[in-house]
N, C-alpha and C positions, 0 to 999 in steps of 0.2 A: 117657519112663517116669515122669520125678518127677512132668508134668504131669498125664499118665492118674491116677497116683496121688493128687493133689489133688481130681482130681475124684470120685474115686471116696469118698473122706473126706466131700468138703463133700457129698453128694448121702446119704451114712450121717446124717450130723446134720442136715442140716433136710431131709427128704424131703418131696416135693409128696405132699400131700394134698389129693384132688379134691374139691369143694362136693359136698353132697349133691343126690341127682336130685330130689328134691320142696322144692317153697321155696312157705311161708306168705307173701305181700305183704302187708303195713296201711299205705294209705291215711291218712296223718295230717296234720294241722296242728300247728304249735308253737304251744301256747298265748297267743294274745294278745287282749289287751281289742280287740272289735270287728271281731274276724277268725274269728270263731267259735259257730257255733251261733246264725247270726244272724237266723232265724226266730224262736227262740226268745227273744231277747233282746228281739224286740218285746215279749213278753208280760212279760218278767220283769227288762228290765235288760240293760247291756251286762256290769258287776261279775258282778251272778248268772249272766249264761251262760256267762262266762268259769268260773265256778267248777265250774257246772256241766261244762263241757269237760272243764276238769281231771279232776272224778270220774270220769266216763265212760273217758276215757284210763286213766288209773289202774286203774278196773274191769277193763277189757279185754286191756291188757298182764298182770295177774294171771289170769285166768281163760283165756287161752289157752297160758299157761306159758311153756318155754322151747324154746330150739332143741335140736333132738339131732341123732344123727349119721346120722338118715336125714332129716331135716326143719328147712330152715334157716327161719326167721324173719327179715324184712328189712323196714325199716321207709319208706316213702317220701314226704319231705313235703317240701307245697308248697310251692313259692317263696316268701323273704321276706327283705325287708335285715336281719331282726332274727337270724337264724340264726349261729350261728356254733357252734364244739366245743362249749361251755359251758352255750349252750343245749337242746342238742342231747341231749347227755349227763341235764343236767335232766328233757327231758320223756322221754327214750327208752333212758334206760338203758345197758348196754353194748349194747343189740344192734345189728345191723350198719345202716348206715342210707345213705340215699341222695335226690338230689331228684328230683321229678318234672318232667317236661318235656313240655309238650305245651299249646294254646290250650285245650281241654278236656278234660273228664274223658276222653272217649273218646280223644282222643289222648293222653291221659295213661295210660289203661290198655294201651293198644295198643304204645304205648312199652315202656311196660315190659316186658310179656309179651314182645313182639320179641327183646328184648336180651337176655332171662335165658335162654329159649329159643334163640337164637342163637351169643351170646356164652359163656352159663356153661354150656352143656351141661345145662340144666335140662329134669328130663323131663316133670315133672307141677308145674302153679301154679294154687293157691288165691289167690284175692284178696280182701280184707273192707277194710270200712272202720271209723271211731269207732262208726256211731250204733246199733250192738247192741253196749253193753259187757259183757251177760253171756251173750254166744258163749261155748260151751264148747270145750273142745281135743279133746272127745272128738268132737263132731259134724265138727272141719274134718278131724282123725281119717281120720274115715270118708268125707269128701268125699274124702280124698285117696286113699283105698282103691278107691271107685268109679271112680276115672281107671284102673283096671285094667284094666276092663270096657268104662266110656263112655268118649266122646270129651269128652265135656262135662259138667259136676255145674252145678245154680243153686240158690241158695236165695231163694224166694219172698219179699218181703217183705210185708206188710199192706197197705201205701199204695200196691201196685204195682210197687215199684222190686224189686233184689234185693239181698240184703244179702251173696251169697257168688257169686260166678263162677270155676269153674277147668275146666283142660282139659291134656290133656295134650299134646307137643310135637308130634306129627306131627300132631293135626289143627287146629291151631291158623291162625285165619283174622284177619287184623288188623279183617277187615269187620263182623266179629260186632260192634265197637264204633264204627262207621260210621252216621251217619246216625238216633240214636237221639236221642228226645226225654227228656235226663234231667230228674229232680226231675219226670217225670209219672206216672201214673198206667198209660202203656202200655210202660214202661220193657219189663218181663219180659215181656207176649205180643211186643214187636216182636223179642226175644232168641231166644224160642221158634219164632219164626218163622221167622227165618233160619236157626237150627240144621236146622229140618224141612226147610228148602227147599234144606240141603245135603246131605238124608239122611241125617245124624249122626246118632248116637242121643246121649241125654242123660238124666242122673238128676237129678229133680228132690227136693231134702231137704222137711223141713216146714216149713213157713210160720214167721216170726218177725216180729218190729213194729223198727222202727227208731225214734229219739227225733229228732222234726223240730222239734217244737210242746210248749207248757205242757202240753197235755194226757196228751204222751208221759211227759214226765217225771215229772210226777206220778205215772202210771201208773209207773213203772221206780220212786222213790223208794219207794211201797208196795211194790212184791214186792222190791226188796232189802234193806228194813228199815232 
């Protein structure tokens, strides 16, 4: 009896509360000279891309807000011996954070998706990355509102690639991130492709530019003033 009654105490004051079913991913790097944004650091420097990094990060954790209690935020960055709480905290705030794991991107997204879907009982995952940092909250928002419907959301980007992938848990295929040639140009039709050819359907958002090159930035420096 005493013991049923201990437990019944301890489970009144810290009750599990379950993760929420939709979780935002971002794709980050901890800011470091030379490990970032290093296309564009041909043009401008490795000091000026790192700065640039920084803004961008900065931009983007602000314009897609916080987590709430239907939509976690979790942040996932890449390997590096420089990583520790401290930095961590620095570039990413309190939000919840985690490393990536995988030889590339695709096995790095693929991972993840796996786990959270597997593991956390997550139902529906957005994924983005840095190089759109004035994503708004309202558009993943509504990416995440489409997983209602689709199996699949993409956002288009300019150069090809995409700049938002989500889908929700039951149709969720690790192959969709298989076999893709990223940083090209056929990023999104080979995405689109595979989706068709498993008779999914998929909601495609509106096109947005990502910042790869001098020429992005500049472009991004003008329209945010």
């Amino acid at each position: 009896m005493v013991r049923i009654e201990r437990e019944t105490i301890l489970g009144t004051l810290f009750p599990t509360v379950p993760p929420p079913a939709q979780r935002l991913l971002v794709f980050a790097r901890l800011p470091e000279r030379g490990h970032v944004k290093t296309r564009l650091a041909e043009s401008i420097g490795e000091d000026a891309a790192l700065a640039a990094y920084e803004t961008m990060l900065r931009d983007l954790l602000a314009s897609i807000g916080r987590p709430s209690p239907e939509v976690e935020i979790e942040v996932l960055w890449a390997p590096t011996e420089s990583a520790n709480g401290v930095a961590l905290a620095d570039a990413f705030g309190d939000l919840p954070t985690a490393m990536q794991t995988g030889a590339t991107l695709g096995d790095r997204l693929s991972m993840a998706f796996s786990e959270r879907f597997f593991f956390h009982a997550t139902q529906k995952i957005v994924a983005i990355g840095v190089d759109d940092p004035s994503l708004p909250r309202t558009l993943i928002d509504h990416a995440l509102a489409l997983l209602d419907s689709c199996e699949w959301v993409l956002g288009p980007a300019e150069d090809g690639g995409y700049y938002l992938i989500g889908c929700r848990a039951a149709a969720f295929d690790p192959a969709i991130f298989q076999n893709v040639a990223w940083g090209t140009p056929s990023v999104f039709t080979t995405t689109i492709s595979k989706i068709a050819e498993w008779q999914s359907n998929v909601a495609v958002l509106p096109a947005r530019w990502d910042i790869d090159v001098v020429e992005d930035w500049e472009r991004y420096r003008t329209v945010a003033g």
